[in-house]
Backbone as CSV, one residue per row, in Angstrom:
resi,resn,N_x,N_y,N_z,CA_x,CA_y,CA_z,C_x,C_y,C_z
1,UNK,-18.702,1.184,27.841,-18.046,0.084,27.179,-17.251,0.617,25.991
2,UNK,-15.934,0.315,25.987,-14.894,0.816,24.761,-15.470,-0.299,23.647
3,UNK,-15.509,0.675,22.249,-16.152,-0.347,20.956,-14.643,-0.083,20.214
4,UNK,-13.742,0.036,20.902,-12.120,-0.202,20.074,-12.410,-1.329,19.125
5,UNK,-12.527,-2.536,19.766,-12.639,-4.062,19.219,-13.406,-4.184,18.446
6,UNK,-14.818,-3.501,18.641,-15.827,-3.853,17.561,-15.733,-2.605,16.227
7,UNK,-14.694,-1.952,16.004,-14.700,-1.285,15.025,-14.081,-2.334,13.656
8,UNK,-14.553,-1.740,12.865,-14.280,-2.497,11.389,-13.765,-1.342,10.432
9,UNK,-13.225,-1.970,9.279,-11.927,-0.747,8.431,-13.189,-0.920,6.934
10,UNK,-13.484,0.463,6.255,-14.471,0.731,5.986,-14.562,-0.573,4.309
11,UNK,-14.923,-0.500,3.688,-15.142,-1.482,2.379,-14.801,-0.626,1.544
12,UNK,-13.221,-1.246,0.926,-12.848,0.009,-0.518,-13.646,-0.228,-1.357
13,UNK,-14.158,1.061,-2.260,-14.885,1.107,-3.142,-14.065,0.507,-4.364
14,UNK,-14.633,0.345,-5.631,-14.089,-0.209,-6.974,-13.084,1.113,-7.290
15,UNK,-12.031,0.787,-7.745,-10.732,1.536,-8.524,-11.314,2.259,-9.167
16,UNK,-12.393,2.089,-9.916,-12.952,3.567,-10.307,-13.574,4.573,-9.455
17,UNK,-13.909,4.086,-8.684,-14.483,4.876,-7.751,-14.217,5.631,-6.226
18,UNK,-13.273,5.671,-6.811,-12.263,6.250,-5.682,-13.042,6.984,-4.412
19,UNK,-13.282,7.840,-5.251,-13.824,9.639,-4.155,-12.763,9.528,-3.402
20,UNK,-12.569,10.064,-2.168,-12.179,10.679,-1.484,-10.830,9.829,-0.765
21,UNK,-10.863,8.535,-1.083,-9.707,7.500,-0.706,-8.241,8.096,-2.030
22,UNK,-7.502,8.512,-1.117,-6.114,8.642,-2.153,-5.631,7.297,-2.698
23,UNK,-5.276,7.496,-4.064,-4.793,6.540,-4.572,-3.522,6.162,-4.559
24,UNK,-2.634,7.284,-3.780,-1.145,6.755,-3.886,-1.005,6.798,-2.516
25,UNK,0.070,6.153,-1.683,0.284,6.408,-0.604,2.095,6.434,-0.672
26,UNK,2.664,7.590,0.038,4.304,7.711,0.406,4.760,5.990,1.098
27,UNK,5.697,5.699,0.688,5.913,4.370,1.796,7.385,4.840,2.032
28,UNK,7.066,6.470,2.556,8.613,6.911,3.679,8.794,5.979,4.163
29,UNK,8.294,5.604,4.952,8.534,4.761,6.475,10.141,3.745,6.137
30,UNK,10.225,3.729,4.490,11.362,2.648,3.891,12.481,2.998,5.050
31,UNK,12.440,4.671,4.589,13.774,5.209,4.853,14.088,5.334,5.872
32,UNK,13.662,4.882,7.187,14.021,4.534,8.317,14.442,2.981,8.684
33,UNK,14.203,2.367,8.002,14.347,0.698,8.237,16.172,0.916,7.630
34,UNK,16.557,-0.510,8.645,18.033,-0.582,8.068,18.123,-1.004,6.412
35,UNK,19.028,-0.916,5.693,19.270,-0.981,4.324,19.009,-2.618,4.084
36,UNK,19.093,-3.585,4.924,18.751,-5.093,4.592,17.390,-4.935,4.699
37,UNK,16.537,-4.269,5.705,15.517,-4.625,5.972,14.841,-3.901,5.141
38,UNK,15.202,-2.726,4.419,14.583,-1.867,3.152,14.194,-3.195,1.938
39,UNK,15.926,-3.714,2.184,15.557,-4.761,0.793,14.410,-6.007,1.031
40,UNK,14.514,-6.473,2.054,13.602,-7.369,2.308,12.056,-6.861,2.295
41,UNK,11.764,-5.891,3.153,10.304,-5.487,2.849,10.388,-5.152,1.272
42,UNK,10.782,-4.665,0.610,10.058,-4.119,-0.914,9.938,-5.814,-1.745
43,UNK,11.331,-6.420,-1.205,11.356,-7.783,-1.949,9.300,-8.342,-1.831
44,UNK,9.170,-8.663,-0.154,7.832,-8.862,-0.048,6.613,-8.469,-0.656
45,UNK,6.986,-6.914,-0.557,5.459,-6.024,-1.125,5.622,-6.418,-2.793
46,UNK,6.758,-6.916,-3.227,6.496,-7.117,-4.759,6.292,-8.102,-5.444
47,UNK,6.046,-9.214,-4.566,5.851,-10.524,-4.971,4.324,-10.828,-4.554
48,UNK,3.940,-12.169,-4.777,2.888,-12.930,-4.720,2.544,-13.355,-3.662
49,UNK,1.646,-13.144,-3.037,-0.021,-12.587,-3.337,-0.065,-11.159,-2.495
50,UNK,1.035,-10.161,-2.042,1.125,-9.387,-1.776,0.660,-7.892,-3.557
51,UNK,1.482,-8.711,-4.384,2.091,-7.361,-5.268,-0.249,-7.495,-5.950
52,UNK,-0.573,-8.671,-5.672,-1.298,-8.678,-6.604,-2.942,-7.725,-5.979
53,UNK,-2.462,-7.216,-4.751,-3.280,-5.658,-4.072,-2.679,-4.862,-4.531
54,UNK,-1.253,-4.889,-3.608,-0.748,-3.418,-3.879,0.586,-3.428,-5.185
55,UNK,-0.253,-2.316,-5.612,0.984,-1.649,-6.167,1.799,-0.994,-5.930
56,UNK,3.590,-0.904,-6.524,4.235,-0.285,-5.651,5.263,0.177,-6.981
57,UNK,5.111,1.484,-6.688,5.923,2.349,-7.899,6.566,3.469,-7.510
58,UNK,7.174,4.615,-7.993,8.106,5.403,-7.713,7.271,6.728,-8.210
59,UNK,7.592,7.786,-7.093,7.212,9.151,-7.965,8.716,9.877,-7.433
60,UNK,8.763,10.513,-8.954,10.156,11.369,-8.735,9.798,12.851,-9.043
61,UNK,9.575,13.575,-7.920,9.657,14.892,-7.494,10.607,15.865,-8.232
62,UNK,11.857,15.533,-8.566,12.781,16.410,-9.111,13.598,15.536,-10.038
63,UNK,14.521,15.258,-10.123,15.419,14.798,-11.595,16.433,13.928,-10.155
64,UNK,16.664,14.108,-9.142,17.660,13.638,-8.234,17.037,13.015,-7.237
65,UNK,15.345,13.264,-7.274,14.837,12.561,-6.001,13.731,12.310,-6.181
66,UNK,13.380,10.783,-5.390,12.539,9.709,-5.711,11.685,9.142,-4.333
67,UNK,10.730,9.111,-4.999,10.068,8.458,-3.365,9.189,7.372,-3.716
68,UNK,9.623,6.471,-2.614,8.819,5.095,-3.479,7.003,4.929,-2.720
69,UNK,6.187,4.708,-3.615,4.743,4.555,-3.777,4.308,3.545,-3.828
70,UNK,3.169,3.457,-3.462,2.271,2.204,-3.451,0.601,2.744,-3.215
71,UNK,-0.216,1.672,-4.563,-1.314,1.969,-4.353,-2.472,0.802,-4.359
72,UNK,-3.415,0.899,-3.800,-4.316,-0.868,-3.700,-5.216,-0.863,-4.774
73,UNK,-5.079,-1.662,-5.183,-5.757,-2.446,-6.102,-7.142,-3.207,-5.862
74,UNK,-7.935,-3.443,-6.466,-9.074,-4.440,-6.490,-8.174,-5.620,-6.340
75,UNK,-9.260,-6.311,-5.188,-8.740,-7.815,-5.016,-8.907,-8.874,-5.872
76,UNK,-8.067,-9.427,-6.218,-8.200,-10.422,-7.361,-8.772,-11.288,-7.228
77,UNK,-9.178,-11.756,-5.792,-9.909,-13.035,-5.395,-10.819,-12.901,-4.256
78,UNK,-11.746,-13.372,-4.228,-13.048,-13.064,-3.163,-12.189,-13.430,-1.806
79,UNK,-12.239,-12.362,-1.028,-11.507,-12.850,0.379,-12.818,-13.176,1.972
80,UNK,-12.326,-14.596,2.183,-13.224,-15.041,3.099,-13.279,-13.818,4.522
81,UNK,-14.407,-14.034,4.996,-14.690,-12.733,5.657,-14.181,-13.397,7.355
């Protein structure tokens, strides 16, 4: 019997307590979407009740180049299971 279905995505620990979960994640993936659809997804990830998980910020590697970031947050509100 495949347990695909019955798998579950593990319980983030508290923001302090990271261990071993990275706190930033690359959100390359932008730079393949067409230039409307770049604007529309970031529009989403930065508004309400999206922005208020993730965070989404910039790390700049060199003085000319930028890669945009995002990292999760503690949930602000008890989410029904």
């Amino acid at each position: 019997m495949d347990n695909a279905g019955s798998r579950r995505q593990p319980d983030l620990p508290d923001s302090g307590k990271m261990g071993v979960y990275p706190r930033n994640f690359p959100l390359s993936g932008l730079a393949e979407l067409e230039p409307e659809w770049q604007d529309e997804v970031i529009e989403i990830i930065t508004r309400p009740p999206v922005n208020q998980i993730l965070k989404v910020s910039v790390y700049a590697p060199s003085v000319t180049d930028t890669v945009p970031i995002a990292s999760v947050d503690k949930f602000p509100i008890p989410i029904a299971a």
